[in-house]
C-alpha positions as CSV (number, residue, x, y, z in Angstrom):
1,X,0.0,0.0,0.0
2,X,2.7,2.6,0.7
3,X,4.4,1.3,-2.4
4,X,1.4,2.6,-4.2
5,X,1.1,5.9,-2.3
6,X,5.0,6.6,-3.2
7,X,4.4,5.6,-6.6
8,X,1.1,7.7,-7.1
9,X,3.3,10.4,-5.5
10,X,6.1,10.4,-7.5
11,X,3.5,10.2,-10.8
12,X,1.9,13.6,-9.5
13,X,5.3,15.2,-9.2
14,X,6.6,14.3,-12.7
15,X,3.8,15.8,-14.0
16,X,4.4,19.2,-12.2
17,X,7.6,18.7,-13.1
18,X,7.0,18.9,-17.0
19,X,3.9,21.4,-16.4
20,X,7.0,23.7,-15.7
21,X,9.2,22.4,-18.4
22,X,7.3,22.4,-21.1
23,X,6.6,19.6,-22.9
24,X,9.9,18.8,-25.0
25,X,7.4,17.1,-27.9
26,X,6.2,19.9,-28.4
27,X,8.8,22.3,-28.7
28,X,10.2,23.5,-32.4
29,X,14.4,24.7,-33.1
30,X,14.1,27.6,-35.7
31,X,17.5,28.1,-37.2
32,X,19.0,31.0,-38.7
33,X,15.9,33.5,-39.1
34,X,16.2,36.9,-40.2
35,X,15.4,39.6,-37.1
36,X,15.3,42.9,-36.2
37,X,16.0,44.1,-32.5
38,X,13.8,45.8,-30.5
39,X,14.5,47.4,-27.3
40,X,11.8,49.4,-26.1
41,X,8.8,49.1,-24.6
42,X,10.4,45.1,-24.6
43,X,13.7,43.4,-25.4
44,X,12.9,41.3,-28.1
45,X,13.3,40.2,-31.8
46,X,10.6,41.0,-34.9
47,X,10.7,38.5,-37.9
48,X,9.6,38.0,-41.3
49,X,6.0,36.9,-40.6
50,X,5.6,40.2,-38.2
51,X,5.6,38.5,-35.3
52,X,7.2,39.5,-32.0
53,X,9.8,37.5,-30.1
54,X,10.9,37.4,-26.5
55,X,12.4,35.6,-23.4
56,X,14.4,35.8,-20.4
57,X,17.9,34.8,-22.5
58,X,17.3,37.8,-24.7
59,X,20.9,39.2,-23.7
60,X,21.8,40.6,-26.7
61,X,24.5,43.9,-27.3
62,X,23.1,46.4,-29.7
63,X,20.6,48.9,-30.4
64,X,17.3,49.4,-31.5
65,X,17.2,48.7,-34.9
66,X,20.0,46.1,-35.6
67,X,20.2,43.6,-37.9
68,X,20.6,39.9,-36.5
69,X,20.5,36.3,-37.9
70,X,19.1,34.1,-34.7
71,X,18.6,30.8,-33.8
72,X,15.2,29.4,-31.1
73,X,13.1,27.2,-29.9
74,X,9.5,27.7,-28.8
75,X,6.7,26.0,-27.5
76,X,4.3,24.7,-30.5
77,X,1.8,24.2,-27.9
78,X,2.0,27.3,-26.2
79,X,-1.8,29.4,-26.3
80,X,0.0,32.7,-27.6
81,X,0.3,31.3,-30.6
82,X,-3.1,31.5,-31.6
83,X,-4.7,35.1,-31.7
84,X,-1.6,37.3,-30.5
85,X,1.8,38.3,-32.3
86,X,4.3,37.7,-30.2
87,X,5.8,34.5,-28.8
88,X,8.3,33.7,-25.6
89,X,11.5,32.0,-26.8
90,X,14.3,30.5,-25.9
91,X,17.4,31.8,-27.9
92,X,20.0,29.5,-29.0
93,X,23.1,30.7,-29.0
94,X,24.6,34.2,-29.9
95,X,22.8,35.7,-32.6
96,X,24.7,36.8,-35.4
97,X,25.5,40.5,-36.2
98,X,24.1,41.5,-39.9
99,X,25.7,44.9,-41.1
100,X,22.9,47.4,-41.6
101,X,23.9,50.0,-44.7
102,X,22.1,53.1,-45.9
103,X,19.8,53.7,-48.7
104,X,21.4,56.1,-50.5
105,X,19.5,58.7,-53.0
106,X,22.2,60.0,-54.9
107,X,21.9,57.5,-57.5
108,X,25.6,56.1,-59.1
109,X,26.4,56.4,-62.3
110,X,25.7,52.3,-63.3
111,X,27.5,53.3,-66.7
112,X,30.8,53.4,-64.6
113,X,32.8,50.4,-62.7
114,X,33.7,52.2,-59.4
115,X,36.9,51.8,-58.0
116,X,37.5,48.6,-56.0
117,X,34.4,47.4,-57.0
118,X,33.5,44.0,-56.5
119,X,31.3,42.2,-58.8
120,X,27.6,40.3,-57.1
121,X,28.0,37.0,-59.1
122,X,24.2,35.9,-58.3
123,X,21.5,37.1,-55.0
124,X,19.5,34.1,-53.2
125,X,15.8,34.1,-53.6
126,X,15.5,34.8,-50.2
127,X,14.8,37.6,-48.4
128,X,13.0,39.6,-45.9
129,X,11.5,42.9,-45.2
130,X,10.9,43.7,-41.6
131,X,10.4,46.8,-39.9
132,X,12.0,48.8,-42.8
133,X,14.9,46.9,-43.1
134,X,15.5,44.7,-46.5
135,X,17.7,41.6,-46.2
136,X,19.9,40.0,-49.1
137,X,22.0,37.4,-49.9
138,X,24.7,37.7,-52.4
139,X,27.2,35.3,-54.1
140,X,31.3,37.1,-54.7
141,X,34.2,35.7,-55.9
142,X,36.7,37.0,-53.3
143,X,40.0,35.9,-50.6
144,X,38.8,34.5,-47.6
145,X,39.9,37.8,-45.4
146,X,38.8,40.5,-48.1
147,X,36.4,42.7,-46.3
148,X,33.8,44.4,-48.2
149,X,31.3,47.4,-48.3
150,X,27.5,47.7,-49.5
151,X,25.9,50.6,-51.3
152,X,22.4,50.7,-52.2
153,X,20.6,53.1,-54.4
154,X,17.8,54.5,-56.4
155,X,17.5,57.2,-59.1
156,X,14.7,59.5,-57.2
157,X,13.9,60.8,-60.5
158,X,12.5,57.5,-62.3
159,X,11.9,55.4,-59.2
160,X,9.9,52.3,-60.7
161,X,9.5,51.2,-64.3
162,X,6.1,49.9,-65.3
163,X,5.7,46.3,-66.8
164,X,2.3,44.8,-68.0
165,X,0.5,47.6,-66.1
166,X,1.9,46.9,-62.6
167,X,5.1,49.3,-61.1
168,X,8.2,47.8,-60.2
169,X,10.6,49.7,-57.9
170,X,14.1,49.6,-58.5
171,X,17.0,49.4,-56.6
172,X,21.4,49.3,-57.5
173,X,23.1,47.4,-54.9
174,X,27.0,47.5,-55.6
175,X,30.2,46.4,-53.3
176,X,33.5,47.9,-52.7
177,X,36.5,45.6,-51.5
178,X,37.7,48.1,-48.3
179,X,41.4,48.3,-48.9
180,X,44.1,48.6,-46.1
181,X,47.0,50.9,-46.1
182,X,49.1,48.1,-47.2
183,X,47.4,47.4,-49.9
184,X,46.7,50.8,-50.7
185,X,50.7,51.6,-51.1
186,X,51.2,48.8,-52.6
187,X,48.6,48.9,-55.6
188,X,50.6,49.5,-59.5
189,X,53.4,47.3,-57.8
190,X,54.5,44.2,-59.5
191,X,54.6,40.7,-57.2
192,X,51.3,41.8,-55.9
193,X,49.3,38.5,-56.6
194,X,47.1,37.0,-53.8
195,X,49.0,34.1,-52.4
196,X,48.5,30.6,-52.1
197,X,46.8,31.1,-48.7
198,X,44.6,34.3,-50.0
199,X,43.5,32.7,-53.7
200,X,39.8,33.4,-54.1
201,X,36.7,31.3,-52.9
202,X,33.1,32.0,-53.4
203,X,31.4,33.2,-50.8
204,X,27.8,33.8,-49.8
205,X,27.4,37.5,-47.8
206,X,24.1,38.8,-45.7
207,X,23.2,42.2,-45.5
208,X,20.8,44.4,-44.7
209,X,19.2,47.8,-46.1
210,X,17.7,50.5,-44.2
211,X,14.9,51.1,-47.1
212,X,11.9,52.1,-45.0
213,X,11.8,55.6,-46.2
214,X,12.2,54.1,-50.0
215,X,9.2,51.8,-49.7
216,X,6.9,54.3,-47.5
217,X,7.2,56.4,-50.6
218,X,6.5,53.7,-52.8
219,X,3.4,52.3,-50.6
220,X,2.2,55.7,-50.4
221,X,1.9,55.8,-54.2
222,X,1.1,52.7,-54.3
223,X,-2.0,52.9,-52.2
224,X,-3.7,56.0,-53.7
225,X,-3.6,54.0,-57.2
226,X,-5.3,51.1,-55.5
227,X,-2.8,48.2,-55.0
228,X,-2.1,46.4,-52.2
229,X,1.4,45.8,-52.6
230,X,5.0,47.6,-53.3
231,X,7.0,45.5,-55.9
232,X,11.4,45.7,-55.8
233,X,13.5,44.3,-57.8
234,X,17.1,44.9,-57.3
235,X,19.6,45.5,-59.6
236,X,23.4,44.7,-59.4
237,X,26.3,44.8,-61.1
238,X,27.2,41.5,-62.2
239,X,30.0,41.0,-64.8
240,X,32.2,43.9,-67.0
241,X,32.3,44.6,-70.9
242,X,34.6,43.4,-72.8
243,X,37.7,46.2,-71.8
244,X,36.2,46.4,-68.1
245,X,35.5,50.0,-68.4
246,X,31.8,49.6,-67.5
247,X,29.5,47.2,-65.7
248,X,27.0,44.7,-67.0
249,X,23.6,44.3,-64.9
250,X,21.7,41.7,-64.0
251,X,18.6,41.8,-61.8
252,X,16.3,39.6,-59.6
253,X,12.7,38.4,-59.3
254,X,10.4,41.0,-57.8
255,X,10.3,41.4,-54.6
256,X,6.4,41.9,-53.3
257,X,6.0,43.3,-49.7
258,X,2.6,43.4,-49.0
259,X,1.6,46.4,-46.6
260,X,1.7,44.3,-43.9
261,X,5.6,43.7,-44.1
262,X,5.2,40.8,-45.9
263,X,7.6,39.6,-48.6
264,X,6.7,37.0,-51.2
């Protein structure tokens, strides 16, 4: 008889005991999602679908605003989920800074190959849009320790060409290899081939744009002619002529982001 009181004890416990816990059937890793930081009125992370992330593990250094790849886990059957936008997570591990550049209106000459420029060999289907930041990835050709710069652009004066009725908004992303003093002084010199150790590698590169003010004006315009949508498609400079004096330009799908924040 006591053997069945302990027994019936311990049963009651254990199921306090993963009451607390959480149910570990239930609970779903995300890896490597696209998220902006938030730190006021709450510490927390929006993503792609809008939605609002937070937890008590949130210890992240940066600002308002910045850019980060993140890894969590949340519980599938936790009751937010249904009818409300955020969700209590548990990060896993650091999240990854993303470099946040500038739109930039003063629209460069694309007839011209910049100086240092590095060529986007191809940009991943994926994206996001969230809370005026636009996300990329782009393919390079490059040494493993060659650092590079973003710039993104738009000519304010022809923002969007028109296809089949419908507006598409363009952007000019471009990159610049950032060059140390060494190599800086040492440019025209012969002997000045990468070596073994620094021969080039593709490489895949995230990034992030600060377009908000760009697609406001876009939705704005957007809106009074009835759509429901603001459609990008971003240009970049992808090979050189023939005697490398200008660039050749490829560009991507269109991007749709719904007014909601939501890219397709």
């Amino acid at each position: 008889m006591k053997n069945k009181e302990l027994y019936s004890i311990l049963i009651v416990c254990l199921m306090m005991l993963s009451s607390c816990l959480g149910d570990t059937n239930t609970r779903i890793t995300v890896g490597e999602q696209e998220a902006v930081y938030q730190v006021r009125p709450t510490k927390g992370f929006y993503v792609k679908d809008g939605r609002f992330l937070y937890g008590s593990n949130l210890s992240v250094s940066g600002d308002g605003g910045d850019c980060f790849l993140i890894e969590y886990s949340f519980d599938s059957s936790a009751p937010e989920l249904q009818g409300s936008d955020s969700l209590s997570i548990e990060l896993i591990g650091n999240p990854i800074s993303v470099p946040l550049w500038p739109l930039d209106s003063q629209w460069t000459d694309t007839t011209k190959v910049l100086k240092n420029e590095v060529l986007t060999e191809s940009l991943l289907k994926r994206n996001a849009y969230i809370r005026g930041r636009l996300f990329l990835w782009s393919n390079h050709t490059e040494t493993e320790s060659q650092q590079d710069s973003f710039m993104m652009s738009y000519d304010p004066e022809k923002m969007y060409t028109a296809e089949n009725g419908k507006r598409i908004y363009n952007l000019y992303l471009r990159a610049i290899k950032k060059v140390t003093e060494k190599e800086e002084g040492s440019e025209g010199e012969e002997g000045t081939e990468p070596t073994e150790e620094e021969k080039t590698v593709k490489v895949l590169i995230t990034n992030a744009f600060n377009i908000e003010e760009f697609y406001n004006k876009a939705k704005t315009f957007e809106e009074e002619n009835g759509e429901k949508e603001v459609a990008i498609a971003i240009n970049y400079a992808s090979a050189y002529n023939k005697d490398t004096t200008a660039c050749l330009w490829s560009v991507t799908d269109t991007i749709k982001i719904s007014f909601n924040g939501r890219t397709e």
